[in-house]
C-alpha positions as CSV (number, residue, x, y, z in Angstrom):
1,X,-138.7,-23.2,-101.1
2,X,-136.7,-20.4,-100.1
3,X,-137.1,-19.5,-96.2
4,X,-134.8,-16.5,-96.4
5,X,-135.6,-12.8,-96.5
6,X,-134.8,-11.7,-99.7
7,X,-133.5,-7.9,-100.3
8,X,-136.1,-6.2,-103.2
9,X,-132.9,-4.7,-104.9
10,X,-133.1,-1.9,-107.3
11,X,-133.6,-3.0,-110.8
12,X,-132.2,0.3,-112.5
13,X,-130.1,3.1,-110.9
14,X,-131.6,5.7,-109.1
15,X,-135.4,3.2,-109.9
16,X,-136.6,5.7,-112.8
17,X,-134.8,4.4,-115.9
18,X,-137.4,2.0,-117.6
19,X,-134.5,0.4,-119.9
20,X,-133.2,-2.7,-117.5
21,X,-133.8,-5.9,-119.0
22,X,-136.0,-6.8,-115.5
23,X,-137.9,-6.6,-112.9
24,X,-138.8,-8.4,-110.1
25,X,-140.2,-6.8,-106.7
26,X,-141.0,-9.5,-104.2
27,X,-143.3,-7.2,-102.5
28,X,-145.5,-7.4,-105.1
29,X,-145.3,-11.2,-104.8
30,X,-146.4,-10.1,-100.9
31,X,-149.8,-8.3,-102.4
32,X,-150.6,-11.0,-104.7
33,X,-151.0,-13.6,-101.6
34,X,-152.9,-11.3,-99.7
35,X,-155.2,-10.5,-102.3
36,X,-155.5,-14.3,-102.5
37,X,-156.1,-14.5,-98.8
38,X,-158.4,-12.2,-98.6
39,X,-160.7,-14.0,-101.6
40,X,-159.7,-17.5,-99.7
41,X,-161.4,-15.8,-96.6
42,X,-164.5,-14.4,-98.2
43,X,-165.3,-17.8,-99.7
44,X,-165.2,-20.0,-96.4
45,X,-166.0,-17.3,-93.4
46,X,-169.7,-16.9,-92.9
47,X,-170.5,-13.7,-94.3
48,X,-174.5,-13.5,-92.5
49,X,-173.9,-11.9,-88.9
50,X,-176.6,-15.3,-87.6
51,X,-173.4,-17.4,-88.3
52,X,-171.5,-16.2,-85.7
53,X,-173.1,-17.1,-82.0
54,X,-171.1,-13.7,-80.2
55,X,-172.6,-10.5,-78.4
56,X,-173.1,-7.5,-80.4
57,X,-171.8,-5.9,-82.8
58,X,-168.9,-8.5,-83.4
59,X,-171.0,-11.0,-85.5
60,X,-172.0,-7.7,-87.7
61,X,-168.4,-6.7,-87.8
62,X,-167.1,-10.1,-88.7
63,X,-169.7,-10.5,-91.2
64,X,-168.2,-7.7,-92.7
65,X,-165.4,-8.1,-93.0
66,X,-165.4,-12.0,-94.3
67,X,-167.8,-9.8,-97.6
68,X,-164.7,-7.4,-97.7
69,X,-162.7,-10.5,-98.3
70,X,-163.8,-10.5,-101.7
71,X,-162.1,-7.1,-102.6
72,X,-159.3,-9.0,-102.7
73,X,-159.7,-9.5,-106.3
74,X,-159.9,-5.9,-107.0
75,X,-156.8,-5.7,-105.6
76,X,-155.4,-8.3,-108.0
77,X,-156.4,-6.6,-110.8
78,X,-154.9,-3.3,-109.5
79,X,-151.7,-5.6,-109.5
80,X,-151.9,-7.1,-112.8
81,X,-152.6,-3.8,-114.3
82,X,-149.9,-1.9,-112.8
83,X,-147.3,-4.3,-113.6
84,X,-148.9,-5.1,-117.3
85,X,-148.4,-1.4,-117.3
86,X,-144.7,-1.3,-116.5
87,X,-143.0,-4.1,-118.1
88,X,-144.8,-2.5,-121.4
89,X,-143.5,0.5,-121.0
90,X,-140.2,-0.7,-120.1
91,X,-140.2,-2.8,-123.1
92,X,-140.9,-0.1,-125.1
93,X,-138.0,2.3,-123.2
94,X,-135.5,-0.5,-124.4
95,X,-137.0,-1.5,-127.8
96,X,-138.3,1.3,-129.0
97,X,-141.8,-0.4,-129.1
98,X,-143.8,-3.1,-128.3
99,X,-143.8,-6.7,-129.8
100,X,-147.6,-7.7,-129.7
101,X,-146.7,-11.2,-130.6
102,X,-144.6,-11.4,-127.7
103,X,-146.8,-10.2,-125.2
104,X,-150.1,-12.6,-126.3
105,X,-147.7,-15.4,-126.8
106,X,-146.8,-14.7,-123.0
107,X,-149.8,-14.7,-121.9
108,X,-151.1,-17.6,-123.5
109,X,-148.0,-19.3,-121.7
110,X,-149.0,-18.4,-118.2
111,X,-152.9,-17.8,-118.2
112,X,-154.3,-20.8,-120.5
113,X,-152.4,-23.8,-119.7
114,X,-153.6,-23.5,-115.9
115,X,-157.2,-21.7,-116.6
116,X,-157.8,-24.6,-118.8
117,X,-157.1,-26.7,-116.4
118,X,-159.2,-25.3,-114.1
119,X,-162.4,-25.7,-116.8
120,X,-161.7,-29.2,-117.1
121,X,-161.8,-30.1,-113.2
122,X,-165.6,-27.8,-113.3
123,X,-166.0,-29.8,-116.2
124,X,-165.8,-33.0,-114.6
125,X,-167.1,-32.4,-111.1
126,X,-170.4,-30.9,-112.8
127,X,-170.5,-34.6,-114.6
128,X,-170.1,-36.2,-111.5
129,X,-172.6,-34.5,-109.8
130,X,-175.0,-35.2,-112.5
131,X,-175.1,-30.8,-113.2
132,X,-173.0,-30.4,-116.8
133,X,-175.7,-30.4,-119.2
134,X,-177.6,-27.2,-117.2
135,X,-173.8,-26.1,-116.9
136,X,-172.7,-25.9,-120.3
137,X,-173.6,-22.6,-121.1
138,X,-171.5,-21.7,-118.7
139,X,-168.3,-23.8,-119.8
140,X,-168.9,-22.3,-123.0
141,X,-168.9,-18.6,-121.8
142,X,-165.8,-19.5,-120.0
143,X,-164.0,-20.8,-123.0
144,X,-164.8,-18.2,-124.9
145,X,-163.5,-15.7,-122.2
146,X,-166.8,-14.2,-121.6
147,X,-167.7,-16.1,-118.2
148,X,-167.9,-12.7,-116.7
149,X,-170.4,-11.4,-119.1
150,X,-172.7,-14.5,-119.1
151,X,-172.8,-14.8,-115.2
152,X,-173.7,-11.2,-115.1
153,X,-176.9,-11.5,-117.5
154,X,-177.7,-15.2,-116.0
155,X,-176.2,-15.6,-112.5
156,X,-173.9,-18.0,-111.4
157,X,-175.9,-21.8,-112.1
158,X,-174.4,-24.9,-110.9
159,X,-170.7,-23.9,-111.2
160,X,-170.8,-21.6,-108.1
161,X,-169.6,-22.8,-105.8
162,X,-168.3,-25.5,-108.1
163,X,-164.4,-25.5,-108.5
164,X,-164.4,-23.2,-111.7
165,X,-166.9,-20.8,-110.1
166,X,-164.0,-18.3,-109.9
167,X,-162.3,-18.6,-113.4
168,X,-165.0,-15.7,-114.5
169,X,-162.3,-13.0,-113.3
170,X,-160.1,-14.4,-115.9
171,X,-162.0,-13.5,-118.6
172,X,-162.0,-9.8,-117.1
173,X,-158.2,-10.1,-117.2
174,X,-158.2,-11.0,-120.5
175,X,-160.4,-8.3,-122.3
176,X,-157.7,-6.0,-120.4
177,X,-154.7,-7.9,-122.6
178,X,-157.2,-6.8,-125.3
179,X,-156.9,-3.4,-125.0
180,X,-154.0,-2.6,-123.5
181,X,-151.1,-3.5,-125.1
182,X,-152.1,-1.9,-128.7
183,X,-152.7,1.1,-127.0
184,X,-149.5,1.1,-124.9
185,X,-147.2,0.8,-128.4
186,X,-149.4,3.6,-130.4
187,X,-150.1,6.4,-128.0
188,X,-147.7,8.2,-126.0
189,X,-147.4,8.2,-121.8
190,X,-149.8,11.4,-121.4
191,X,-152.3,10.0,-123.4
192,X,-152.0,6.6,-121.4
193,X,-153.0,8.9,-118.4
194,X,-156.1,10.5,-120.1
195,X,-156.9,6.6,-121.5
196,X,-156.6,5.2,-117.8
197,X,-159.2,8.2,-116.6
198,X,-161.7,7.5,-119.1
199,X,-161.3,4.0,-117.6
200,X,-162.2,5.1,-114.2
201,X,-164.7,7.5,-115.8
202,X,-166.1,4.6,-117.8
203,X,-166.9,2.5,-115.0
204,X,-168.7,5.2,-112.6
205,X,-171.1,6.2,-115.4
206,X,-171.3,2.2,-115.4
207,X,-172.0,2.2,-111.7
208,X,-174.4,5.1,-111.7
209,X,-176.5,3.7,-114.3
210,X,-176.7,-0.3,-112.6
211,X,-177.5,1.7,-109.6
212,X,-180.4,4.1,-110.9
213,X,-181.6,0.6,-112.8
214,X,-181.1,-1.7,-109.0
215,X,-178.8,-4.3,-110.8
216,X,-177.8,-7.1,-108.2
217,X,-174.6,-6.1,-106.2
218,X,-173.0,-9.2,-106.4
219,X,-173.9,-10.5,-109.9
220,X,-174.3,-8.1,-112.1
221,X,-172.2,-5.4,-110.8
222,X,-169.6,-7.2,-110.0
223,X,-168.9,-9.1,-112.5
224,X,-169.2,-6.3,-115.2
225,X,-165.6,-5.8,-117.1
226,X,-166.6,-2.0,-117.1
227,X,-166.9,-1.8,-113.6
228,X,-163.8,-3.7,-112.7
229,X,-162.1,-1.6,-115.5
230,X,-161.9,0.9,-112.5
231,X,-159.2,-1.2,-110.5
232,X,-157.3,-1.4,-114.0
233,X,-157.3,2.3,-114.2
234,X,-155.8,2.6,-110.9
235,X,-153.3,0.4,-111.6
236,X,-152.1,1.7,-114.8
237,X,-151.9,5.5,-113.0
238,X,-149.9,4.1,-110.4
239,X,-147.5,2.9,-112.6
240,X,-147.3,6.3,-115.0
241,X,-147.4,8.5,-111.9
242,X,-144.8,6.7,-109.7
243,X,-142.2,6.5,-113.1
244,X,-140.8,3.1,-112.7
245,X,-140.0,4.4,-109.2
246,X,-140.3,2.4,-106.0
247,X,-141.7,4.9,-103.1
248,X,-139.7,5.4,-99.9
249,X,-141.4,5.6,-97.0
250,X,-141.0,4.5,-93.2
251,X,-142.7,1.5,-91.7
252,X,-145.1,3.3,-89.7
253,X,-146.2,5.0,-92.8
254,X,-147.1,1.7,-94.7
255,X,-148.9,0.7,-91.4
256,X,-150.8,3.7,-91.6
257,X,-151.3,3.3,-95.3
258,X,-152.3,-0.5,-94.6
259,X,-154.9,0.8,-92.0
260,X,-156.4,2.8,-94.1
261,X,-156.7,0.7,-97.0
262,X,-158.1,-1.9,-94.5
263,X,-160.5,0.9,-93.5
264,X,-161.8,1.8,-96.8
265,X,-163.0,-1.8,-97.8
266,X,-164.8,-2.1,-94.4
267,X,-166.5,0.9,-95.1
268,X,-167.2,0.0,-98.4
269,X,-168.7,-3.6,-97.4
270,X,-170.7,-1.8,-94.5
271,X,-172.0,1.2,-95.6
272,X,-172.1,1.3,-98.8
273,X,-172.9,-2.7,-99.7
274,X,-170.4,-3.5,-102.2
275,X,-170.8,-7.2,-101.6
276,X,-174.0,-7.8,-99.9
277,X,-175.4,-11.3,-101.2
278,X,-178.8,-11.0,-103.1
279,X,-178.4,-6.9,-102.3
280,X,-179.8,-4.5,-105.0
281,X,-177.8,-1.9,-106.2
282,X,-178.8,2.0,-105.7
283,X,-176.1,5.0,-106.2
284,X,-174.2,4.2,-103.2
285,X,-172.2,2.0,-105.3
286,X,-170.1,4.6,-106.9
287,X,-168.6,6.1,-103.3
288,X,-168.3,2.4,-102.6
289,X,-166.1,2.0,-105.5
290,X,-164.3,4.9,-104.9
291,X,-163.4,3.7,-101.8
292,X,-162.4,-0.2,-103.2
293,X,-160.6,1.9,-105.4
294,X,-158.6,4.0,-103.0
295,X,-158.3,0.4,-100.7
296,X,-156.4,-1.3,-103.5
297,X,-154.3,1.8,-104.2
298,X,-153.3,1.9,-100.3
299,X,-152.6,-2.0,-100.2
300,X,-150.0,-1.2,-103.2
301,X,-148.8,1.8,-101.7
302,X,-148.2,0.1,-98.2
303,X,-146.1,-2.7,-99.9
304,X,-144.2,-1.1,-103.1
305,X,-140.7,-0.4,-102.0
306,X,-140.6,-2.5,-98.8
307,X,-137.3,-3.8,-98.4
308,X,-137.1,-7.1,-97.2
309,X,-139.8,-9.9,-97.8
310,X,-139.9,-12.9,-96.5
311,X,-138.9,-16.1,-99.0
312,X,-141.9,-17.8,-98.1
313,X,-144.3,-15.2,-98.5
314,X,-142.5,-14.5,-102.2
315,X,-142.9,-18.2,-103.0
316,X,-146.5,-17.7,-102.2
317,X,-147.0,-14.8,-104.2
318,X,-145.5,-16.5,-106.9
319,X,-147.9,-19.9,-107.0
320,X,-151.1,-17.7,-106.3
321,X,-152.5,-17.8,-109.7
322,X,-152.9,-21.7,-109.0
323,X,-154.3,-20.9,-105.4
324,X,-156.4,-19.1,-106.8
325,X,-157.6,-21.8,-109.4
326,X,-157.7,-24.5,-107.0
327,X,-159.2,-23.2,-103.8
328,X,-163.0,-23.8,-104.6
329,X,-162.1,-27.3,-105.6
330,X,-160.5,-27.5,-102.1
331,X,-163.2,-25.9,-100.0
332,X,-165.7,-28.6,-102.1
333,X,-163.7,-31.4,-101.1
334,X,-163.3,-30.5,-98.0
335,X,-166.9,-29.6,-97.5
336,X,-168.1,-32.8,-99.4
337,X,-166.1,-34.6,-96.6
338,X,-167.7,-32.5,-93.7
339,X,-170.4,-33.8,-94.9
340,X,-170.0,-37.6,-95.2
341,X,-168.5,-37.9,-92.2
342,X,-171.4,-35.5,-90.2
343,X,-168.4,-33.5,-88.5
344,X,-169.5,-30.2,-87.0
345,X,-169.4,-26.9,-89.0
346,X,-166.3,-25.0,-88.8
347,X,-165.1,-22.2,-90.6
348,X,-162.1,-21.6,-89.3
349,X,-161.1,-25.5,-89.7
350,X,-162.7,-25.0,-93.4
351,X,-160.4,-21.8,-94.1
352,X,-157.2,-24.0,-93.3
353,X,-157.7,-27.2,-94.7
354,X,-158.8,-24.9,-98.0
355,X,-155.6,-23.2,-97.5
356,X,-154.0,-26.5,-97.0
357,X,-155.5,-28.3,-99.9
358,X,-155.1,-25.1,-102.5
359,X,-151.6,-24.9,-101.1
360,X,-150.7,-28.5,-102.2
361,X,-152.1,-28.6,-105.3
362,X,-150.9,-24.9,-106.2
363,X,-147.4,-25.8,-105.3
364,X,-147.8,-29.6,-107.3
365,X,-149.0,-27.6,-110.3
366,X,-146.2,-24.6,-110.4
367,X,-143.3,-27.4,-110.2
368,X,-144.7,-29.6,-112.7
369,X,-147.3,-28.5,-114.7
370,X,-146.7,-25.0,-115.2
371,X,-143.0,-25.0,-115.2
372,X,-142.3,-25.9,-118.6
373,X,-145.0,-23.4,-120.4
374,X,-143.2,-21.1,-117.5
375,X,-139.7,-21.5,-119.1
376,X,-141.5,-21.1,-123.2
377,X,-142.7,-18.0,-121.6
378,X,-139.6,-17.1,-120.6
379,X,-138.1,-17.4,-124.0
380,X,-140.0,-14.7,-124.9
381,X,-139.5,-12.2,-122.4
382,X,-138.1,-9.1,-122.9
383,X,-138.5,-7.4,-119.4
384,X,-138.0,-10.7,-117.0
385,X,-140.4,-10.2,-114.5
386,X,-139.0,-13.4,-112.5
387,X,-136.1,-13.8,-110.2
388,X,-133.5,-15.4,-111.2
389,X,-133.9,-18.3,-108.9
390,X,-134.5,-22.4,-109.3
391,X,-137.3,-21.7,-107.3
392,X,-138.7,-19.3,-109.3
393,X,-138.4,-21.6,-112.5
């Protein structure tokens, strides 16, 4: 693993040509880990203010912020859409178009081999805890990319907090690849901008109607493709706005813009109820999406264009797809061992060994599993969006 900082050079001159044959930012790398953290720290941090014995209002405040953890996600499909975004338009700056064969075939490469993987380990834990016949609804949802959808109308069953209980974003991701790719080719970029608002405009007359009709807040809101549509939105503008540009700012302003991020998911969680368990929903969920929108637009901001990034924090970036596949099969494990051996409950100790565990097997799987679908994939590129690196692969 690289332990270096390594310098986020310019992929074109002057960063607004769209015609280089990559591009790799290892800041972005920097955003994917932290959104991964952040969903690592939501599922193993107490998120009821009785779990934490400390005077008031800290057990309220932490509380909080472990159910603003789970924002994380938007945050990676922010990510995914801005850079879906910009290697298609820069595909289509060098080619002319864009080759829809290629871009499902590279997809397939990188999402399936590993999400597949995932099913099988829910698969075969639910069998071993004796729950796979009441969970094969589920399975089926999930291999038909529709886990989203059939959690949302049914609630989570058996596989939550099973180790596939997560794979339902996936199948949001994937009805993006759906839409987007067609619609980058055809229409031009100022009709991409009026698309990516009717996105965004799309989800709040989503949110306004689950909250007029009190949907759960954290079932059938948030798992809803239309509602998370809002963070693709977002993404996509980012991308058409900044140009294929990097922005320049000062530290202190990313800190600032890191802040506030920071501050508009805590609101959200807090005031608004984003992400409280077993909540009902009411109209406060549309300025509560607004602000996990904004949130995941500051994160970006704060990070696009930084300079130097750590190798290690690039490497982690890079394996978090598999982090994120194998860290309820870690906390699991880990709790199922808790458990046997009666140790005390500890969420701090569970948040590392998770981290530990989902580090291991993300790292075994990136080297050997995923690397040789990894290199297919690369075959097919025609805007690398790796580095050039034998760590990469």
């Amino acid at each position: 693993m690289a332990q270096h900082s390594t310098a986020a050079a310019p992929t074109t001159s002057a960063l607004g040509q769209r015609s280089a044959g990559s591009f790799y930012r290892p800041e972005l790398d920097a955003v994917r880990f932290l959104a991964f953290f952040c969903v690592l720290c939501h599922h193993t941090l107490p998120r009821q203010p009785s779990a934490y014995p400390l005077p008031r209002p800290f057990p309220a405040l932490l509380a909080t912020l472990s159910n603003a953890g789970g924002l994380g996600l938007c945050l990676f499909f922010t990510l995914s859409a801005y850079l879906i975004c910009e290697l298609l338009l820069r595909e289509k700056a060098r080619t002319g178009t864009v080759s829809m064969r290629r871009f499902y075939l590279r997809r397939v490469l990188r999402i399936w081999p590993l999400y597949f993987l995932g099913i099988a380990i829910g698969v075969a834990w639910a069998a071993h805890f004796g729950g796979l016949r009441g969970d094969l609804p589920w399975f089926t949802a999930y291999l038909l990319m529709a886990g989203n959808i059939y959690t949302g109308l049914h609630g989570w069953g058996g596989i939550s907090p099973g180790p596939a209980g997560a794979l339902w974003s996936i199948s949001i991701e994937e009805q993006f690849y759906l839409l987007w790719p067609g619609l980058t080719k055809f229409a031009s970029q100022r009709q991409l901008h009026r698309i990516a608002w009717v996105l965004i405009g799309a989800a709040n007359l989503t949110l306004l109607y689950l909250g007029l009709h009190h949907a759960e807040v954290d079932r059938t809101v948030w798992t809803n493709s239309l509602v998370q549509f809002y963070m693709f939105g977002v993404g996509i503008l980012l991308s058409l706005y900044l140009r294929g540009r990097m922005p320049r700012m000062a530290v202190g302003w990313r800190l600032l813009l890191a802040v506030a991020a920071l501050a508009a998911w805590f609101t959200a969680a807090l005031v608004f109820h984003v992400k409280d368990r077993d909540a009902l929903a009411t109209v406060a969920v549309l300025p509560g999406y607004a602000l996990i929108a904004a949130g995941c637009a500051g994160w970006m901001m704060a990070f696009m264009g930084l300079q130097r990034v750590p190798g290690w924090i690039a490497y982690l970036g890079r394996i978090s797809y598999g982090l994120y596949v194998f860290h309820l099969f870690a906390i699991d494990e880990w709790k199922g061992f808790a458990s046997k051996h009666r140790l005390p409950d500890n969420p701090l100790l569970e948040l590392l060994v998770a981290f530990a565990g989902s580090l291991l097997l993300a790292a075994l799987s990136y080297r050997y599993f995923e690397a040789p679908f990894r290199r297919l994939k690369d075959k097919e590129a025609i805007i690398h969006s790796q580095p050039a690196s034998p760590v990469a692969g």
